[in-house]
PDB file with SEQRES, HELIX, SHEET and CRYST1 records, atoms N, CA, C and O in Angstrom:
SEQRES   1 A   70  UNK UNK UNK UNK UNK UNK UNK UNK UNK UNK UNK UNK UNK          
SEQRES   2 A   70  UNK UNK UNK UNK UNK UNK UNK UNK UNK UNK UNK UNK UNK          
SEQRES   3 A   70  UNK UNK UNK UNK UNK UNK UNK UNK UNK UNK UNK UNK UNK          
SEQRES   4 A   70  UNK UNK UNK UNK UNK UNK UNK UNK UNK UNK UNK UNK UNK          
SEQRES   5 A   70  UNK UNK UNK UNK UNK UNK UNK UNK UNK UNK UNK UNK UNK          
SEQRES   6 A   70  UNK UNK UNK UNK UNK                                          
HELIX    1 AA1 UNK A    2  UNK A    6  1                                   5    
HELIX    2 AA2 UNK A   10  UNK A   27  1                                  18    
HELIX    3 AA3 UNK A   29  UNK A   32  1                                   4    
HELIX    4 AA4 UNK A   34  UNK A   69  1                                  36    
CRYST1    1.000    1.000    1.000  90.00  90.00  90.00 P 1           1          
ATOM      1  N   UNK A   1      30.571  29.355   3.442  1.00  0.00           N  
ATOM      2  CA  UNK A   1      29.381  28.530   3.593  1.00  0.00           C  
ATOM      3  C   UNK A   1      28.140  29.307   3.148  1.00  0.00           C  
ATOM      4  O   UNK A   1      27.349  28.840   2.329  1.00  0.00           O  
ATOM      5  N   UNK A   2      27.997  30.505   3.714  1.00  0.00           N  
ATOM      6  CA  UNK A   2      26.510  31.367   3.237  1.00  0.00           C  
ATOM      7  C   UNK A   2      26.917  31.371   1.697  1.00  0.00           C  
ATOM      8  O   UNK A   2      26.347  30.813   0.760  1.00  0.00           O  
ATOM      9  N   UNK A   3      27.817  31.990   1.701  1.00  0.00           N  
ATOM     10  CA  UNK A   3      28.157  32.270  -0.165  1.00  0.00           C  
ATOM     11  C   UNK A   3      27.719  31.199  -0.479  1.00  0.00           C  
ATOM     12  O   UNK A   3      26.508  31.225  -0.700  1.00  0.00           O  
ATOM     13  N   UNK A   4      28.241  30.159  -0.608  1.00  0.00           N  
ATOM     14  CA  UNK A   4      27.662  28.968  -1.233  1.00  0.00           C  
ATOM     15  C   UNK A   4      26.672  28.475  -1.579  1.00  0.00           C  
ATOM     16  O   UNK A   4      26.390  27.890  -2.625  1.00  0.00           O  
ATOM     17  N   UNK A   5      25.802  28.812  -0.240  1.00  0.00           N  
ATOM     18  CA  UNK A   5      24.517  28.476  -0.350  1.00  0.00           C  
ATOM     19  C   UNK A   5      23.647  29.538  -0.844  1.00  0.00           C  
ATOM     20  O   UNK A   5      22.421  29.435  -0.888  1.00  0.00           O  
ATOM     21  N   UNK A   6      24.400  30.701  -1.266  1.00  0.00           N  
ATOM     22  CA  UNK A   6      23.605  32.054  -1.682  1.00  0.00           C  
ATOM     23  C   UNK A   6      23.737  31.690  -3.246  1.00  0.00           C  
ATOM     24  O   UNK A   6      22.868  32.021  -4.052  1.00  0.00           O  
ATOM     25  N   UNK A   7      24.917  30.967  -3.611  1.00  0.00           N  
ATOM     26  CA  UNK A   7      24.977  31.278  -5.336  1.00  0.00           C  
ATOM     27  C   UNK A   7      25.714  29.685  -5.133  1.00  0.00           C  
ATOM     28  O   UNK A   7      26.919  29.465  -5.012  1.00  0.00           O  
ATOM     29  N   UNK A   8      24.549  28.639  -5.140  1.00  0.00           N  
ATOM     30  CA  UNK A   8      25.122  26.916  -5.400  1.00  0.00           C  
ATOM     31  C   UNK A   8      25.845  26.928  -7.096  1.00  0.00           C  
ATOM     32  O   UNK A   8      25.563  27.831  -7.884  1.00  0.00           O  
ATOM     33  N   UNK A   9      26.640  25.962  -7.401  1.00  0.00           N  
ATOM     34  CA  UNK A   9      27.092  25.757  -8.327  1.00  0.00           C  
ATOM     35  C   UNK A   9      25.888  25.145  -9.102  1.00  0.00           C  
ATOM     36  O   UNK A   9      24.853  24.659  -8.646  1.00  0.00           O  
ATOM     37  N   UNK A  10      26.382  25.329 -10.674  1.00  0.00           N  
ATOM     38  CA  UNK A  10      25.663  25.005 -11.374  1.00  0.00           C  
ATOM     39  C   UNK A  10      25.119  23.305 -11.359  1.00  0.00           C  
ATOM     40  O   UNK A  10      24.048  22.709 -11.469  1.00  0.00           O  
ATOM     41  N   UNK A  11      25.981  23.101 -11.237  1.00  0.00           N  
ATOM     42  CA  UNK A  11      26.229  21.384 -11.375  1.00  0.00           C  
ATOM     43  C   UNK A  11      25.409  20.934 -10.141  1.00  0.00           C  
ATOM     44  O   UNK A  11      24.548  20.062 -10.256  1.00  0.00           O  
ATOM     45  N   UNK A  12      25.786  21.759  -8.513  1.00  0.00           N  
ATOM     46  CA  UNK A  12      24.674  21.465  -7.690  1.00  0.00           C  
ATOM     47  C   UNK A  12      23.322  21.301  -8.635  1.00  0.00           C  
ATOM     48  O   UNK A  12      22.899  20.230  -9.070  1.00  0.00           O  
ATOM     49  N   UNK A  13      22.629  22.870  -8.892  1.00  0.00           N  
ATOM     50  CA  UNK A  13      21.683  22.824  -9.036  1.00  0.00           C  
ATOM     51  C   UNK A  13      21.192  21.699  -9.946  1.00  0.00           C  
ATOM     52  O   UNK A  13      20.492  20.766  -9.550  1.00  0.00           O  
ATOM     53  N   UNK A  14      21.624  21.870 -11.211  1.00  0.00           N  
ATOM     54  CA  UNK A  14      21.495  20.575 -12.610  1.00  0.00           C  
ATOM     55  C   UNK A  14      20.921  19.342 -11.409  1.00  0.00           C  
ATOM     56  O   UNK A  14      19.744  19.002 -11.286  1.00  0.00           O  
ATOM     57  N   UNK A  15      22.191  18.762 -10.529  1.00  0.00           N  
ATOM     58  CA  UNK A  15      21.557  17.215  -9.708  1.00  0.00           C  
ATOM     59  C   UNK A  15      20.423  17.447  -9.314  1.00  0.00           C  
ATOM     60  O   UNK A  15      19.547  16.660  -9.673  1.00  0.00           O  
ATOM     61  N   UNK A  16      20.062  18.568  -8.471  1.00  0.00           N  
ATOM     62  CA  UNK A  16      19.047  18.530  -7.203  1.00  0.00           C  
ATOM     63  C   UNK A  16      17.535  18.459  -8.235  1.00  0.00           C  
ATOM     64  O   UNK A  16      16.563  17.727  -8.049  1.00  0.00           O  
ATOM     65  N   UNK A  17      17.795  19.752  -9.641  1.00  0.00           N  
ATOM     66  CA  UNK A  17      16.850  19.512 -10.438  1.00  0.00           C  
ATOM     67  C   UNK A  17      16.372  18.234 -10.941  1.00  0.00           C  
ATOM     68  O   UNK A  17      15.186  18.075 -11.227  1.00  0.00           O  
ATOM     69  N   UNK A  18      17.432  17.114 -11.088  1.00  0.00           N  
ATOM     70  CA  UNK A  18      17.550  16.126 -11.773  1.00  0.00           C  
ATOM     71  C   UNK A  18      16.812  14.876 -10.980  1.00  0.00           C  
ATOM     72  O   UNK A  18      16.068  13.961 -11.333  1.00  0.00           O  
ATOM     73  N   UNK A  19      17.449  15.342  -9.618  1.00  0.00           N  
ATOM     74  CA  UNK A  19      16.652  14.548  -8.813  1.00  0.00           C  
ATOM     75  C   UNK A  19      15.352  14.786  -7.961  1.00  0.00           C  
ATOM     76  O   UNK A  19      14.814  13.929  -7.259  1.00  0.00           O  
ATOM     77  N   UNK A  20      14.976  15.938  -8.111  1.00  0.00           N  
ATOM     78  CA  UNK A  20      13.601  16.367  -8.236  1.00  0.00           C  
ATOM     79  C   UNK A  20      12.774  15.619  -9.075  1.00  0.00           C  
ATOM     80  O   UNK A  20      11.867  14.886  -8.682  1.00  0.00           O  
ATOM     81  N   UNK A  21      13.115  15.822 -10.302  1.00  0.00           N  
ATOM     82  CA  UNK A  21      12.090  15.344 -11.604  1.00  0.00           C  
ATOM     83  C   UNK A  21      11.666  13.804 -10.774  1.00  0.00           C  
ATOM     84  O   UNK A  21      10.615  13.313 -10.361  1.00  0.00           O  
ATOM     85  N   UNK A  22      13.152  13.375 -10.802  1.00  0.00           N  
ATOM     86  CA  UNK A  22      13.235  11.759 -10.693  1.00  0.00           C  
ATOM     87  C   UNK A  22      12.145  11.602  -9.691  1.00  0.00           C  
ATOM     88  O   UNK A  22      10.981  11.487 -10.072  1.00  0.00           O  
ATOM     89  N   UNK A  23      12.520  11.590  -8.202  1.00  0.00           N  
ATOM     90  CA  UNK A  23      11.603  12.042  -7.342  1.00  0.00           C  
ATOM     91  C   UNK A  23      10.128  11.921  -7.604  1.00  0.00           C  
ATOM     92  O   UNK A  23       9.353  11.041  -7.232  1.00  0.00           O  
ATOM     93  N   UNK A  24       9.912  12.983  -8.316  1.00  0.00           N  
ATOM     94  CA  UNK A  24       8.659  13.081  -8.705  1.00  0.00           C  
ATOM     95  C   UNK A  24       7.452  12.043  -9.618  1.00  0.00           C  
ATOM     96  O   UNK A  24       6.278  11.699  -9.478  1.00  0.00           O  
ATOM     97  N   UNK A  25       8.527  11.836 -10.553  1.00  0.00           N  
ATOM     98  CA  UNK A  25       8.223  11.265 -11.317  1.00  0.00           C  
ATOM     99  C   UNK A  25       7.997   9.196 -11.121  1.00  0.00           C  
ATOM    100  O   UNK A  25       7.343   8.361 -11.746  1.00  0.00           O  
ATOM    101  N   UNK A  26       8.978   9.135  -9.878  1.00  0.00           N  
ATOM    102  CA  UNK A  26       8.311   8.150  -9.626  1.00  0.00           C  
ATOM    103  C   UNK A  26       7.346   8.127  -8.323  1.00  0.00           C  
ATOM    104  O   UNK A  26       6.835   7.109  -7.856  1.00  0.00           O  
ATOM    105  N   UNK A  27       7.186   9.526  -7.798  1.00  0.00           N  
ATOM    106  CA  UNK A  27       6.188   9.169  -6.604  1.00  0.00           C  
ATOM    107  C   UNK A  27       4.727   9.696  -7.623  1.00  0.00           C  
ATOM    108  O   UNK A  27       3.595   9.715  -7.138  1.00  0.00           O  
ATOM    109  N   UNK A  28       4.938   9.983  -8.662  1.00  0.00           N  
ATOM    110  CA  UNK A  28       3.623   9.681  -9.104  1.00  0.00           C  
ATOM    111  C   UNK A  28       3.535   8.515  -9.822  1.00  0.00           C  
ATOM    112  O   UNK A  28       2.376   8.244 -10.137  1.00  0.00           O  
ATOM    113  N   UNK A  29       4.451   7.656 -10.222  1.00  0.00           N  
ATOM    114  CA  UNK A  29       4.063   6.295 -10.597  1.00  0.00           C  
ATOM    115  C   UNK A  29       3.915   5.579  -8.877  1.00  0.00           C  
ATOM    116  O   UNK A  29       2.947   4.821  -8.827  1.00  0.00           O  
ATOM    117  N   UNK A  30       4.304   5.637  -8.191  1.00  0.00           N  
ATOM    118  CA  UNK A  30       4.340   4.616  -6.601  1.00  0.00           C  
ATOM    119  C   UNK A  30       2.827   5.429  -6.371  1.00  0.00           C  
ATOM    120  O   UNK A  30       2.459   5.125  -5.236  1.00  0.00           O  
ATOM    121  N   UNK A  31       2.015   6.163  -6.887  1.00  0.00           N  
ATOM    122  CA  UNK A  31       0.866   6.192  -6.100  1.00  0.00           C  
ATOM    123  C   UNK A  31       0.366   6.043  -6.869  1.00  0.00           C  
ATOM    124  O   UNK A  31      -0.508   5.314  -6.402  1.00  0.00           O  
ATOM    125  N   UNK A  32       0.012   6.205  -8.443  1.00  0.00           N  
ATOM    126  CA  UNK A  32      -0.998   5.660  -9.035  1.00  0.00           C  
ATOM    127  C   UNK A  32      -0.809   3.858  -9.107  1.00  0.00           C  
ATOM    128  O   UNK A  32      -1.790   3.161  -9.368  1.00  0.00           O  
ATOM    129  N   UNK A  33       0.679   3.190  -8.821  1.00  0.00           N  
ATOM    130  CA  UNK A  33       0.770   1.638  -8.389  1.00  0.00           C  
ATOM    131  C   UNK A  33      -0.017   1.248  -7.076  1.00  0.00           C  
ATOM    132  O   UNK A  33      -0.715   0.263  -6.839  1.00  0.00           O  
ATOM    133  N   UNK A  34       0.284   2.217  -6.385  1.00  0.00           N  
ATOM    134  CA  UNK A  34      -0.240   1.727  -4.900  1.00  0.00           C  
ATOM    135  C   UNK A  34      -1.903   2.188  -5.039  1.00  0.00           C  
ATOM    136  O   UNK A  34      -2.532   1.681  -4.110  1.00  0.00           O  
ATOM    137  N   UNK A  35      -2.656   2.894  -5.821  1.00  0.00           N  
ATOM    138  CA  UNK A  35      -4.191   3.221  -5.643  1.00  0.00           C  
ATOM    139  C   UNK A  35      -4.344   1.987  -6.914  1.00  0.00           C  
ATOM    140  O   UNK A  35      -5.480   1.637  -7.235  1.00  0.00           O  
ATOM    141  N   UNK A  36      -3.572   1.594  -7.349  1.00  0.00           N  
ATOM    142  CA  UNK A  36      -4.290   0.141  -7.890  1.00  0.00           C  
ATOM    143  C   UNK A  36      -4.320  -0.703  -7.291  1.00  0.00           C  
ATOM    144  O   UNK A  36      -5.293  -1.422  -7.069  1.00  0.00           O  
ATOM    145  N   UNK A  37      -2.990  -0.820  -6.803  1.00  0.00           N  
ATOM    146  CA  UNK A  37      -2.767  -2.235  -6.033  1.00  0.00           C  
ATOM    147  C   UNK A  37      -3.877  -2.511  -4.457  1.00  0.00           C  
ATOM    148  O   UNK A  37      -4.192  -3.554  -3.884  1.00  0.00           O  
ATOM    149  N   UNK A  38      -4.223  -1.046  -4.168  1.00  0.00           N  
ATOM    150  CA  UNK A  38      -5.036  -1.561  -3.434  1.00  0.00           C  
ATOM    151  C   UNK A  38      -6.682  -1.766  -3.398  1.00  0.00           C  
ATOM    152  O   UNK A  38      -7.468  -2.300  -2.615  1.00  0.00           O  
ATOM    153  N   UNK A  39      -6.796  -1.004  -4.757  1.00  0.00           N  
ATOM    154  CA  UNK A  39      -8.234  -1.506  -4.953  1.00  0.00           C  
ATOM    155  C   UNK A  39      -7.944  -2.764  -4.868  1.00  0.00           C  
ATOM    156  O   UNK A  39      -8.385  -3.357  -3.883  1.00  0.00           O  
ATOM    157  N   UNK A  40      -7.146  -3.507  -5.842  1.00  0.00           N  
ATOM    158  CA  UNK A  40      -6.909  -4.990  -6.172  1.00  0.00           C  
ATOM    159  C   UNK A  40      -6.890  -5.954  -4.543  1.00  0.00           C  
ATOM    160  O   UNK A  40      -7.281  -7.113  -4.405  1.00  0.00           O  
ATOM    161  N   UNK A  41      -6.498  -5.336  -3.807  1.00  0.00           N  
ATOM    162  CA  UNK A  41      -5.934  -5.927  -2.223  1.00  0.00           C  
ATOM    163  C   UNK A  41      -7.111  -6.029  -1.481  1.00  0.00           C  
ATOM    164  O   UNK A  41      -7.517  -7.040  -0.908  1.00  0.00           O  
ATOM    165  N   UNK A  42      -7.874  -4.440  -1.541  1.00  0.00           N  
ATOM    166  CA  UNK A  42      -9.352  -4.667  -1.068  1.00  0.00           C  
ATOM    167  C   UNK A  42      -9.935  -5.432  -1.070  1.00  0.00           C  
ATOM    168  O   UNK A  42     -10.102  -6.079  -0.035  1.00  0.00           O  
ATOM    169  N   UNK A  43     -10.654  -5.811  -2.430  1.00  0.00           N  
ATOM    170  CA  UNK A  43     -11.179  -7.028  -2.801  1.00  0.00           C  
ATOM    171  C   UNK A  43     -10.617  -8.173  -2.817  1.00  0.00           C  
ATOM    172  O   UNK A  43     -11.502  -9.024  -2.907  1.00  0.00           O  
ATOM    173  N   UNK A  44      -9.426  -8.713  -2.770  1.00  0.00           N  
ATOM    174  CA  UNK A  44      -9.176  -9.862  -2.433  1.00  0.00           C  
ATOM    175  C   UNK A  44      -9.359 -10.122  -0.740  1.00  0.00           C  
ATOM    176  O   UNK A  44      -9.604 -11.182  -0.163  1.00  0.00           O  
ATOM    177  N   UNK A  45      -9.135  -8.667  -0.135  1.00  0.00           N  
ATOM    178  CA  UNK A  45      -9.407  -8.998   1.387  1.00  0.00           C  
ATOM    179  C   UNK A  45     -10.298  -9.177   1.907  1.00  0.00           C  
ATOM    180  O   UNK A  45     -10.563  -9.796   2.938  1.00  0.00           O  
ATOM    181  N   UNK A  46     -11.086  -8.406   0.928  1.00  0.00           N  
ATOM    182  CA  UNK A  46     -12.687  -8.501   1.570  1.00  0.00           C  
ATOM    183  C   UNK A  46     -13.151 -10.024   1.527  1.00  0.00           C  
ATOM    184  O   UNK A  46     -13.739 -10.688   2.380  1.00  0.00           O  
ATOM    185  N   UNK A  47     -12.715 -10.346   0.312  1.00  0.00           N  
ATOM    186  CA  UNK A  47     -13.345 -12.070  -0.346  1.00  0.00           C  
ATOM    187  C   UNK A  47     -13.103 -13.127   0.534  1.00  0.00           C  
ATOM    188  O   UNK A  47     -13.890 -13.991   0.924  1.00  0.00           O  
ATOM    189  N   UNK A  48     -11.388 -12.882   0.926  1.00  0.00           N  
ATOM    190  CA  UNK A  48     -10.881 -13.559   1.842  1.00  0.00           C  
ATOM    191  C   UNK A  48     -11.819 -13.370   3.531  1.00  0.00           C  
ATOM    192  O   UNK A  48     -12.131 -14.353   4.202  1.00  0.00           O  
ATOM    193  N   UNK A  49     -12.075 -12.182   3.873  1.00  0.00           N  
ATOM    194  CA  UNK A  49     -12.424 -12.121   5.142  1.00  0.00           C  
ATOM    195  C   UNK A  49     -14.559 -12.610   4.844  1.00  0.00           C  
ATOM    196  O   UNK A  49     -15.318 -12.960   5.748  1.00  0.00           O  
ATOM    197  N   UNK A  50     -14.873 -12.470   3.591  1.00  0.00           N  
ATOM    198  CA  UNK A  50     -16.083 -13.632   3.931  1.00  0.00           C  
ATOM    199  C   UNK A  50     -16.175 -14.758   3.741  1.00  0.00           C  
ATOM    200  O   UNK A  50     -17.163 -15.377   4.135  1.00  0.00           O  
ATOM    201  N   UNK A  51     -14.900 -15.500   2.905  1.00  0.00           N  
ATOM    202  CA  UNK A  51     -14.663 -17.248   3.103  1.00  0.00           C  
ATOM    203  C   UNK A  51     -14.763 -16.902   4.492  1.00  0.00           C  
ATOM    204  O   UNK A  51     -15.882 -16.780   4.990  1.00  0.00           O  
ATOM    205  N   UNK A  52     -13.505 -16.691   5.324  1.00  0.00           N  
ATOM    206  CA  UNK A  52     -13.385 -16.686   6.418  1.00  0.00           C  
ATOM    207  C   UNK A  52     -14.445 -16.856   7.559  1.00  0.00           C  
ATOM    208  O   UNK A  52     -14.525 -17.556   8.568  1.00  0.00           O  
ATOM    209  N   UNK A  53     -15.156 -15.989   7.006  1.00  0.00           N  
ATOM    210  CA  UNK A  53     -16.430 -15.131   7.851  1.00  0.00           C  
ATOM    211  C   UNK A  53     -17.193 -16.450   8.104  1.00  0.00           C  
ATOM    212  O   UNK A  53     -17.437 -17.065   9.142  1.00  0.00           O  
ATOM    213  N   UNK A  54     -17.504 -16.691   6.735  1.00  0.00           N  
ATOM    214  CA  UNK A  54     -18.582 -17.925   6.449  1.00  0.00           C  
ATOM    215  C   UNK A  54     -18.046 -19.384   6.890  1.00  0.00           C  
ATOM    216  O   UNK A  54     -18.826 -20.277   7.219  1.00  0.00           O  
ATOM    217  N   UNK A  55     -16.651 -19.543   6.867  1.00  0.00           N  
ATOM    218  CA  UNK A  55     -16.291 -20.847   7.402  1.00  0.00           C  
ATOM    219  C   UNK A  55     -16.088 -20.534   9.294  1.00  0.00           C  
ATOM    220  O   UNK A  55     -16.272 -21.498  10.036  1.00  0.00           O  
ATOM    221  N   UNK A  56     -15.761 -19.332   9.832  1.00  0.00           N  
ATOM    222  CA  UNK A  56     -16.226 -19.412  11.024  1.00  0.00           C  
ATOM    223  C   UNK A  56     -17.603 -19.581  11.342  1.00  0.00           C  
ATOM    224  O   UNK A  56     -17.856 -19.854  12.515  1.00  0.00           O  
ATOM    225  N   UNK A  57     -18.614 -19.467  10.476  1.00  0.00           N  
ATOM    226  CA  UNK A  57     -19.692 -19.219  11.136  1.00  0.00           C  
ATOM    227  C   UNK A  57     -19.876 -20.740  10.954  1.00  0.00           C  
ATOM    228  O   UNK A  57     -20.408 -21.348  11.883  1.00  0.00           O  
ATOM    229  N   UNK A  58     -19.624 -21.184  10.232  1.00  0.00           N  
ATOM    230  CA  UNK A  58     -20.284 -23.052   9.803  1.00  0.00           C  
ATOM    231  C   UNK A  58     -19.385 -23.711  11.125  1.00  0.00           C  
ATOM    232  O   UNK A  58     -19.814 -24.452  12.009  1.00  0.00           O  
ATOM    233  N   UNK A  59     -18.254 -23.279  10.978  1.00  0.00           N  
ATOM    234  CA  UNK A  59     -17.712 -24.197  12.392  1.00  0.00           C  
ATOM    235  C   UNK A  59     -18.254 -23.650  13.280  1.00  0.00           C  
ATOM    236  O   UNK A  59     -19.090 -24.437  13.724  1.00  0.00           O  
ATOM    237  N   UNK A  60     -18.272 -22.651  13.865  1.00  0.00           N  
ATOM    238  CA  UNK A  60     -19.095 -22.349  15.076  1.00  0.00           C  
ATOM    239  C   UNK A  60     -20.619 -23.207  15.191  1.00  0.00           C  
ATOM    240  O   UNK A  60     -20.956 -23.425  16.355  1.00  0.00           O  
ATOM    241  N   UNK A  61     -21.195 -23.514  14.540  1.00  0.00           N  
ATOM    242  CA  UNK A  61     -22.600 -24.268  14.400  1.00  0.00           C  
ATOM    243  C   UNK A  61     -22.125 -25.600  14.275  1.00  0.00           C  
ATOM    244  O   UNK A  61     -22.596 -26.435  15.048  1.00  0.00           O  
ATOM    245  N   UNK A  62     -21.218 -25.972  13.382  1.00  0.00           N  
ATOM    246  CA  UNK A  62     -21.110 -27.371  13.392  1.00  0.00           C  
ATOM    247  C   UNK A  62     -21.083 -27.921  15.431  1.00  0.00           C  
ATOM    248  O   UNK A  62     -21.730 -28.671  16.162  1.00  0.00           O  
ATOM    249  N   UNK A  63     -19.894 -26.956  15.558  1.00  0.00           N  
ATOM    250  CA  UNK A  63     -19.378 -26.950  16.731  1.00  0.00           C  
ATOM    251  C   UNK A  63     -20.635 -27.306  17.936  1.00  0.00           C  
ATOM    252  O   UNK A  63     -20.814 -28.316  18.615  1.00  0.00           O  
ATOM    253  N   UNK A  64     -21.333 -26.107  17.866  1.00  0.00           N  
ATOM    254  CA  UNK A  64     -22.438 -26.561  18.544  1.00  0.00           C  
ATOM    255  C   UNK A  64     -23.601 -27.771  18.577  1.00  0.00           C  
ATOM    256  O   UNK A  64     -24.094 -28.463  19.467  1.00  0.00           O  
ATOM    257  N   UNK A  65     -23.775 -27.650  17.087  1.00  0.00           N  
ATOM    258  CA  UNK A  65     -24.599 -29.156  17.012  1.00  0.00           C  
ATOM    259  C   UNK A  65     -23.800 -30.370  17.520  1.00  0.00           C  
ATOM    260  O   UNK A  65     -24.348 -31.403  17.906  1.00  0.00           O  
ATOM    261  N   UNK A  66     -22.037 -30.115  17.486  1.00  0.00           N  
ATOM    262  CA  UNK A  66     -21.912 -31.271  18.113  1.00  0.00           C  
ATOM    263  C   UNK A  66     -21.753 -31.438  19.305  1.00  0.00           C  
ATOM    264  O   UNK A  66     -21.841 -32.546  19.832  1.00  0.00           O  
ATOM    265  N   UNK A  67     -21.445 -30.177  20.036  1.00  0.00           N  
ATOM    266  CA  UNK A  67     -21.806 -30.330  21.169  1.00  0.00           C  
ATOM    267  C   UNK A  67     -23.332 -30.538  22.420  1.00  0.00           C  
ATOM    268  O   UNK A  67     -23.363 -30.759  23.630  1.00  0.00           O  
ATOM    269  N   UNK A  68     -24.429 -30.331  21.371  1.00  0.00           N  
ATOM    270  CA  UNK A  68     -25.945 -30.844  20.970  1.00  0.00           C  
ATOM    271  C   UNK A  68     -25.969 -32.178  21.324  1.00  0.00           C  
ATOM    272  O   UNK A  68     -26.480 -32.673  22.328  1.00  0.00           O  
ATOM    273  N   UNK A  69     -25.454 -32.652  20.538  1.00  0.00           N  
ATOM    274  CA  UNK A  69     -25.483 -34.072  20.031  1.00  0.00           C  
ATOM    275  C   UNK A  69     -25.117 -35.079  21.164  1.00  0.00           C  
ATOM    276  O   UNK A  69     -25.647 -36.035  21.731  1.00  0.00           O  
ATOM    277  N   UNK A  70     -23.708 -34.245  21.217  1.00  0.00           N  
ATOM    278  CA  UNK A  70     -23.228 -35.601  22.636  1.00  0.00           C  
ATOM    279  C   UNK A  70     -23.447 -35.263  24.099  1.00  0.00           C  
ATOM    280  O   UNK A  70     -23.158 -36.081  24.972  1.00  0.00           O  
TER     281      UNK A  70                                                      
END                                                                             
């Protein structure tokens, strides 16, 4: 077992290298996807949370004027 792990086979190493790169190579595509995707998310959330914003605030007033009213 120590031996082994003192002098891995070649073929170990070749995968682990192989899957290093890989690894790598897509956690730098998954973060330059994900620092787009969330600028993109931001702003749709933000947009979304001032429709929102703005249609709570109109019902809240409607609300009251009609409770004004009657």
């Amino acid at each position: 077992m120590l031996i082994y792990f003192s002098s891995p086979s070649p073929t170990t190493t070749t995968t682990t290298t192989t899957l290093a790169i890989k690894a790598s190579h897509y956690y730098g595509w998954y973060w330059k996807t994900k620092v787009k995707y969330s600028v993109v998310f931001s702003a749709i959330q933000l947009f979304f949370n001032r429709i929102i914003g703005s249609l709570n605030h109109y019902g809240s007033f409607y609300h009251a004027c009609g409770s004004y009213g009657s």
